[in-house]
Each structure stands twice: as C-alpha cells, then as structure tokens.
ZAMARGU-4260 file (C-alpha; in steps of 0.2 Angstrom, whole numbers, plus 5000, padded with zeros to 4 digits):
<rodrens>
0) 5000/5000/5000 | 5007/5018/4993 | 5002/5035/5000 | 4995/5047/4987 | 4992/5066/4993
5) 4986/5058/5009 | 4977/5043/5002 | 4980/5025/5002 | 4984/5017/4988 | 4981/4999/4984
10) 4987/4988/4968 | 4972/4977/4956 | 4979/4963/4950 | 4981/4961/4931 | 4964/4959/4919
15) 4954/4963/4934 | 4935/4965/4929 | 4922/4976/4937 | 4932/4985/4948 | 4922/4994/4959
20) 4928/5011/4969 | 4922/5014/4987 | 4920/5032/4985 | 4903/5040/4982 | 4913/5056/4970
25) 4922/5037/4959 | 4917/5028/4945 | 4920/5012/4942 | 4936/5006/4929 | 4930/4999/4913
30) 4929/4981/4913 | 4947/4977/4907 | 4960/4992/4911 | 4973/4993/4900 | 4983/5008/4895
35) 5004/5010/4894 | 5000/5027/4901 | 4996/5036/4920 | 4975/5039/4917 | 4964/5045/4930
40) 4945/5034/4931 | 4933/5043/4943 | 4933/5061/4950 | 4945/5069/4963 | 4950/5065/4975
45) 4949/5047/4970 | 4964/5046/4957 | 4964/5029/4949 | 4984/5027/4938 | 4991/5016/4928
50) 5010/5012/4929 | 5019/5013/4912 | 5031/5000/4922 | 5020/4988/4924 | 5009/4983/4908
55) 4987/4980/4909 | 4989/4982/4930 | 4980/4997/4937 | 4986/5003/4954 | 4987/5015/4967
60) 4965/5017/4969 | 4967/5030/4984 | 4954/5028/4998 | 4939/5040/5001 | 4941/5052/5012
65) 4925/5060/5014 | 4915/5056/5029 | 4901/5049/5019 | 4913/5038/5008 | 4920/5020/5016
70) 4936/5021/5023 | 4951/5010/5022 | 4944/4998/5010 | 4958/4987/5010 | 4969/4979/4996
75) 4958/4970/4985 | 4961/4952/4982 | 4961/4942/4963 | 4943/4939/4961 | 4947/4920/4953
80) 4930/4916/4945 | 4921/4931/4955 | 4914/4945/4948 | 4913/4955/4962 | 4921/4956/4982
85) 4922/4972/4992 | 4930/4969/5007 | 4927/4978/5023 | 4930/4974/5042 | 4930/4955/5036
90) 4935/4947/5018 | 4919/4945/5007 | 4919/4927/5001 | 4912/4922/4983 | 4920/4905/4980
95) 4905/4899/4971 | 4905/4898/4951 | 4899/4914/4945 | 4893/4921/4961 | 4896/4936/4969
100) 4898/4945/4987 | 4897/4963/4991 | 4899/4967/5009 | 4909/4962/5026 | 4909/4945/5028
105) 4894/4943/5015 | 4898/4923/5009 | 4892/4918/4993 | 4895/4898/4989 | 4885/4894/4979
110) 4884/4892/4962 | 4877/4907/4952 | 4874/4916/4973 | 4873/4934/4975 | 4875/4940/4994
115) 4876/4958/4996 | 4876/4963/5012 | 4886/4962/5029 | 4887/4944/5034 | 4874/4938/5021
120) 4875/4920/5015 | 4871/4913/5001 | 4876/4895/5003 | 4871/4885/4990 | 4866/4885/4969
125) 4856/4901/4964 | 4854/4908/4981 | 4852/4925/4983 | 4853/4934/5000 | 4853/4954/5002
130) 4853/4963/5017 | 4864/4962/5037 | 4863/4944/5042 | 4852/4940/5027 | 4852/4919/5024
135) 4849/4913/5010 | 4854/4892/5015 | 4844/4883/5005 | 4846/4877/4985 | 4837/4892/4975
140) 4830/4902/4990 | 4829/4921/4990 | 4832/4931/5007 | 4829/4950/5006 | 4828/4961/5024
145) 4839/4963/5038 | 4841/4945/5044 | 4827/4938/5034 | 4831/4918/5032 | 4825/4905/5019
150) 4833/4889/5024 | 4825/4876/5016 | 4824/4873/4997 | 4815/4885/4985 | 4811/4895/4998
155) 4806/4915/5001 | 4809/4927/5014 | 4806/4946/5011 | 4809/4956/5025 | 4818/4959/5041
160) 4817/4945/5051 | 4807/4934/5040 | 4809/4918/5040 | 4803/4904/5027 | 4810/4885/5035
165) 4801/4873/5026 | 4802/4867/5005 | 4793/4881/4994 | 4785/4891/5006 | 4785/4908/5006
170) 4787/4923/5019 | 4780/4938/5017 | 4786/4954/5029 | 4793/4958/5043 | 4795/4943/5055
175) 4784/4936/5045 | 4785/4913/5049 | 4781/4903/5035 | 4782/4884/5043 | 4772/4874/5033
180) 4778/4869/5014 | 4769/4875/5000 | 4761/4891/5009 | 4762/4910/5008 | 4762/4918/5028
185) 4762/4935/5031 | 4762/4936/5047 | 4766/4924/5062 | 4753/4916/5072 | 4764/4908/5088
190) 4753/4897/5100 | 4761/4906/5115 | 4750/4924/5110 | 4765/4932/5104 | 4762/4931/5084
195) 4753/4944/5074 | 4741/4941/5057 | 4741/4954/5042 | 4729/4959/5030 | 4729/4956/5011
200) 4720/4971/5003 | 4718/4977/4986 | 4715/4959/4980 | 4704/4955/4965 | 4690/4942/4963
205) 4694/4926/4964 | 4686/4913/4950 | 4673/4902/4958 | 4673/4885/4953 | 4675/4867/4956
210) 4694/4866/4948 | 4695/4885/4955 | 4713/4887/4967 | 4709/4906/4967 | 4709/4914/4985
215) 4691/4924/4987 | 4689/4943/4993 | 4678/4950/5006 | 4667/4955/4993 | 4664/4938/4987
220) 4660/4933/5003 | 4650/4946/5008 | 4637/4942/4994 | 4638/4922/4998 | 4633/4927/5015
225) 4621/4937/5012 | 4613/4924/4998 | 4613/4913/5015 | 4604/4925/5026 | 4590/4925/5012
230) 4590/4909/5009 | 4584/4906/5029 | 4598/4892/5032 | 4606/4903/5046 | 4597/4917/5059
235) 4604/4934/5053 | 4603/4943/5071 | 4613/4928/5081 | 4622/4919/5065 | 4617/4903/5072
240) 4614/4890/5059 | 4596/4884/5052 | 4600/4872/5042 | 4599/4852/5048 | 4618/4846/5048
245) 4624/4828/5052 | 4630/4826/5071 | 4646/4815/5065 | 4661/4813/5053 | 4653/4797/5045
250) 4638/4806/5043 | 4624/4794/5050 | 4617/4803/5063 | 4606/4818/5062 | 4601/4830/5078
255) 4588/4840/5079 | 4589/4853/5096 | 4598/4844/5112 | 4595/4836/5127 | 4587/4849/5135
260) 4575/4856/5119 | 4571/4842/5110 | 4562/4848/5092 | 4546/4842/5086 | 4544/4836/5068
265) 4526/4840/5061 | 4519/4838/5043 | 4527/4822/5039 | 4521/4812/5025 | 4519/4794/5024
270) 4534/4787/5018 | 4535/4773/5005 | 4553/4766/5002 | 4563/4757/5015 | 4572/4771/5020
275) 4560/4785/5023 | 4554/4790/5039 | 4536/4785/5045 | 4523/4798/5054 | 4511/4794/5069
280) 4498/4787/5057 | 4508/4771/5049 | 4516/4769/5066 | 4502/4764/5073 | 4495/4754/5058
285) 4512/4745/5060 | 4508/4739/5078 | 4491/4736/5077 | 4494/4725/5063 | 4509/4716/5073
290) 4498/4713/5088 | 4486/4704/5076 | 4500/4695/5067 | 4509/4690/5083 | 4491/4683/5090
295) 4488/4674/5076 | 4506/4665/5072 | 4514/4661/5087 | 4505/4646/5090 | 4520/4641/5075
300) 4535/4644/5084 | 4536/4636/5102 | 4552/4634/5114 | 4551/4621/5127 | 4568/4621/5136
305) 4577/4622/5151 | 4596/4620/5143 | 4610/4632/5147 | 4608/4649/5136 | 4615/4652/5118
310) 4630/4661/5117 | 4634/4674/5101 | 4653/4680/5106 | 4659/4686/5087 | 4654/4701/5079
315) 4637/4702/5073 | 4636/4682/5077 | 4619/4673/5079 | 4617/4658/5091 | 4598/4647/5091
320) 4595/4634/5103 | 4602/4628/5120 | 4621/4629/5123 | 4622/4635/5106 | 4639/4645/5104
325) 4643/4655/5088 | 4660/4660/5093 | 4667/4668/5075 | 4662/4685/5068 | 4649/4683/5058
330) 4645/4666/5063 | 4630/4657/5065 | 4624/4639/5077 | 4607/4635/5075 | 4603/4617/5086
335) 4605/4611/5104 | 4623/4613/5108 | 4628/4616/5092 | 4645/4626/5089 | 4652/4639/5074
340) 4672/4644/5080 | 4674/4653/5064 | 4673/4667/5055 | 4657/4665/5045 | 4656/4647/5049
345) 4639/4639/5049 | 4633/4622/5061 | 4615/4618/5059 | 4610/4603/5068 | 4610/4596/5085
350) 4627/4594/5092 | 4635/4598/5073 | 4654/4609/5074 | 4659/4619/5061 | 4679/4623/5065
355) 4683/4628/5049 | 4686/4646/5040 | 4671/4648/5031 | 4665/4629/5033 | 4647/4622/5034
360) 4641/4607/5044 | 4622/4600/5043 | 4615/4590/5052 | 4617/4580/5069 | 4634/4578/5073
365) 4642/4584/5058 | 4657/4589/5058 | 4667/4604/5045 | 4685/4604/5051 | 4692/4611/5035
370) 4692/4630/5027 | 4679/4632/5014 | 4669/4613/5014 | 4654/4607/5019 | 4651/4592/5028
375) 4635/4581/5029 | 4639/4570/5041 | 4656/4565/5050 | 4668/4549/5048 | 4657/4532/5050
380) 4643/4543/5050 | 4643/4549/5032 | 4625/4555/5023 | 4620/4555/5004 | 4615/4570/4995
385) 4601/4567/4986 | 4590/4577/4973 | 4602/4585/4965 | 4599/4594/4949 | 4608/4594/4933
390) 4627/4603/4934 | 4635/4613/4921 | 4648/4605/4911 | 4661/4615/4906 | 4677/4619/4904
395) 4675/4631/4923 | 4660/4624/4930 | 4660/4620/4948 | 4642/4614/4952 | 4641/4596/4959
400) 4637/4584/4948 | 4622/4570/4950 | 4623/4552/4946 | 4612/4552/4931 | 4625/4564/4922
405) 4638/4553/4927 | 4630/4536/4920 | 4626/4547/4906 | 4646/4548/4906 | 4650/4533/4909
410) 4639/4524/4897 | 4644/4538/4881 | 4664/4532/4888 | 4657/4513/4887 | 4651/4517/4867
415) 4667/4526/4862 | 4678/4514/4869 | 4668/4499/4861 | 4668/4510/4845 | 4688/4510/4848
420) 4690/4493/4848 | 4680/4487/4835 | 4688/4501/4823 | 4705/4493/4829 | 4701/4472/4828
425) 4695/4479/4809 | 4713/4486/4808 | 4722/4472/4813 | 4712/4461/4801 | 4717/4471/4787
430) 4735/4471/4792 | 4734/4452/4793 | 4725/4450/4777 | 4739/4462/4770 | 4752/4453/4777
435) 4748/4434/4769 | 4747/4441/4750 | 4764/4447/4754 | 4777/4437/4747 | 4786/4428/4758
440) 4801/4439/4755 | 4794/4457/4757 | 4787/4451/4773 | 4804/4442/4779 | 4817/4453/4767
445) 4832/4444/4766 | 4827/4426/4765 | 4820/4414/4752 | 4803/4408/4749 | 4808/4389/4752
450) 4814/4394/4769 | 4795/4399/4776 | 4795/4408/4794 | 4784/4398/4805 | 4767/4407/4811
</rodrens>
C-alpha cells in the first residue's frame, strides 16, 4: 500500500474486471483496464493510475476520504472466477462459480449466489441473499431484509426477520413465519400469544369454481353470505345456523335441538321406500297390525327348554338353541349345543361343529374341520345328497354333479371305447389279410421263399 496526497493506495491485480471504487465522488474502471500510460478513472480526490512500468495492471486506487465515503477499503484480492468482492472489516467470500459478494463478511458459495450485504450467505446454487445477516441456505432460495432467512429449498423470505423453514414456502414481511411447505404467511401466528396476522387488501376476485385454486375477497364473501341469510339456512341477528347438519364425521346421525330442547317434527308424510321415515299414522297401523300378526302366528314357533343359554361372542354372530355358541364374527349355530368357531362358519343341527374358516356342517353331529367345505355327516357317520339337479359341464363349472349325468358319462365312455375297439380288431384284420398276400420275401426281406418263417 502507497500513500498518494494523503490517500491509500492499493494495487488490482492484472485483467481485473468490474472494479468497483468505494468512493461516492468514483466511478468504476472499465471492465478490462489497460493503458501504457498514467490515466485517472473517477473524479477527485479518488485518482485511479496506471503504471507505464507495469503493463494492463491498474494501481494506486486511493481511499475515500469524505466522511460519507468507506474508509480504508483494504487491498483487493484476485477475484478468481468472482465478479465482484468488496471487502470491509471481514474478507467477502464468493468461491462459488459465477457468484458474487458485496459486503463484510457477506459469503456467497454457491453456484450462480449473489449475497450483498454484511454477513449475508448465500450457501448453496442460485441463492440469493441481500441485506445484514440476510440467509439465503437453501438450493434456490431468496432472502431480502435485515436477517430475513430462507433455509430450506426453494424457499422465500422478504423482510427483516422473515423467515421461510420449510420446502417452497413463502414469507412475506417483517418477522413474517412461513412453517408449513407450499404456503404464503404474512404474518406469524405463535401458539404462545406472541404472533401477529396481516391483512391482504387490494386483491381482485377470485374465480369460483370446482377446479378453482383462486383465493376469494371480502366481497365475494359478503354476497355468499348474504345469499345465505336470504335463503333462511342461518338466523341473521345471532348467526346461528338453520339448516339440519349431520351430528358425525361418518355422517349417519342427524340431531335436531339437544337434550334439554328436544324439536318436534310435524307435517310428515307417509313414507313409502325402505328408508324413509314414518309419521304417527303408519306407526300405529304397523303395531296394530303386529299385535294381530303376533296373536295369530305364534301358535307356529314354540320353545320348550330348560338348557343352558345360547351364546353369540363374534361380531354380529347369531346363536339358536340351547348351549348354542357362535363364537366367530359373523358366525351362525342354529341346534341344541351346536357350535360355529369361525369366521362366518355355519353348524346347523344338534350337536354339529363347524371349525373351519368359512365351513358348513348340517345336520346331527356333523362335523366341517376344513376351510371352505361342507360336511354332511362325520367319519362312520357319512349321509348322501340326494336330489340333486343337473350341473353345468364345462370347461370352469364348479356345480356338483348328480349320478344320472355321470352314468350318462360313463355309458357315452362305454360306446366310444367299444367303437375304439372294433375300429381297431378291423385294423388288425386288414393288416393280417395284407400281410399273407405278401410274398414271403417282402414280409421276411432277406430270406428265400423255400425257407417259410413259422406262424
């Protein structure tokens, strides 16, 4: 470093480009300086000369003095594959391809980073951070404002103290939080009482659709509720709801009033499908005609027992008859002591046991041990099935088939084998009757017709 008139002087290294003066009264050099001769860039008192003994180099840039101009910039250093470093209190750093760093300490590492700023990063590819203790971390993030950060990928934070920390979120002012990925925040809502909301104004109408991903204004809302209030679905003066909603998520319970104003239902007509709810009139019809029905039919169905009760343990599991256990979901024992274990077996019949997955035993003492049978009767105790109808015979038929198809079978097999075997003795005779016109020589090759071959 050189003193000139009372300024420091410092030396640019050679083919420097974008050299940039710290005085405000200074322009910056062209973007190659070279010249054999001593030429002044910039305005006094900020002399800028280039040495005839030293070829293409610019030295001696003096240092500002004005109070307003930065002070003892220090010597520049070769900015490699930079574009730009001013250094102040602390070396800028710009080590990443193409990237560049204005400011004390501003670090810019990535590749194609701008941080301008004091202690501004940006730290990886195409991140750009501007402003004090600006953070621009994350791949392609922008952080603009007094220590506004944008950590994570893709990533925005503008203003001081914003901060975007998840993937593509944005944050918008100052300490502004945007924590959850893919939003816009512009403001910070902390659970302990301490965040703050913002308004968005001057925002047009949004499209109203069912593909629509517009955001809606006031106004749009304002006419929406207003259609409400007219339509009578919710009470204008309270803003409590009018309109019948369903009391659960799975929607399959309705409410009307509570427990301490229950709602009467009036006007309602008779229904007619399965599903529609009944008024006073066919409830009453409905029992009457039960009483009548019940009077009249229960001299068919009688129980006389004094067994142990049925027991149904599985879901939805039905269980007739004493000691009967259906023990399975879905499960069904119908007969004194009779026993499903499985899911959706089935034991009808007194003392029958159905054990299997999906297995079937009828009748007394059956037993279905296996998954997907069904069992008629139980070793040494075996039943027939009888009156069985016609199966299909195809190629993926599984009905049963019934012993007059299979004598049909069996007698069509009987004929074509018959039909086989007279085609083939009718073979063999022609063979035969072939074989003695031969001469003895064609049938025999290689011996003579006085030397016949015994039968």
């Amino acid at each position: 470093m050189k003193k000139h008139n009372g300024h420091s002087q410092h030396s640019v290294p050679s083919k420097a480009r974008n050299v940039v003066a710290s005085s405000r009264k200074a322009t910056v050099v062209k973007n190659v300086a070279r010249a054999p001769t001593r030429q002044r860039v910039g305005h006094s008192p900020v002399p800028v000369r280039v040495r005839k003994s030293s070829r293409d180099d610019i030295a001696d840039i003096a240092n500002a003095g004005d109070d307003m101009d930065l002070q003892s910039i220090g010597t520049l250093a070769p900015l490699d594959d930079a574009f730009i470093k001013v250094l102040g209190f602390e070396v800028a750093s710009a080590t990443g391809s193409r990237s560049m760093a204005i400011g004390s300490g501003a670090q810019a590492t990535g590749t194609q980073s701008v941080a301008l700023g004091a202690f501004s990063g940006a730290l990886n590819a195409n991140g750009v951070a501007i402003g004090f203790k600006s953070d621009a971390s994350g791949d392609r993030t922008t952080a603009i404002g007094s220590g506004a950060s944008a950590a994570a990928d893709y990533s925005v934070a503008l203003g001081r103290q914003a901060i975007a920390s998840v993937a593509n979120a944005v944050a918008l002012g100052v300490n502004s939080l945007a924590d959850r990925a893919d939003t816009v925040s512009v403001g910070s809502a902390a659970t302990d009482g301490s965040g703050f909301t913002r308004k968005i104004v001057n925002m047009d109408a949004g499209v109203i659709s069912s593909t629509s991903t517009d955001a809606v204004n006031g106004s749009q809302l304002y006419a929406l509720q207003n259609g409400l209030r007219d339509s009578g679905v919710y009470d204008p003066d309270t803003g409590v709801s009018l309109a019948v909603t369903y009391s659960n998520a799975t929607k399959s319970i309705i409410s009307l009033g509570d427990l301490g104003m229950p709602v009467g239902v009036m006007n309602v007509a008779a229904g007619v499908a399965g599903s529609d709810a009944v008024n006073v009139d066919q409830l009453n019809g409905a029992i009457d005609s039960l009483s009548i029905d019940l009077s009249a039919s229960l001299k068919y169905v009688k129980v006389n027992s004094t067994g142990p009760d049925a027991g149904a343990a599985g879901l939805n599991a039905v269980a007739i008859g004493p000691a009967a256990s259906a023990r399975g979901p879905y499960a069904v024992a119908i007969g004194s002591a009779a026993i499903a274990l499985w899911s959706t077996s089935v034991a009808i019949g007194t003392d029958s046991r159905a054990s299997g997955p999906n297995s079937v035993a009828i009748g007394v003492n059956s037993l279905a041990d296996g998954a997907d049978t069904v069992s008629v009767g139980n070793i040494g105790h075996e039943r027939k099935i009888v009156n069985v109808d016609d199966g299909d015979i195809t190629a993926g038929s599984t009905d049963a088939i019934n012993g007059g198809q299979l004598f049909l079978a069996l007698g069509a097999l009987q004929e074509t084998v018959a039909a086989m075997r007279a085609q083939m003795q009718s073979l063999q005779g022609a063979i035969a009757a072939m074989q003695t016109e031969m001469p003895l020589s064609q049938r025999h090759p290689g011996q003579r017709d006085e030397h016949p071959v015994a039968p």
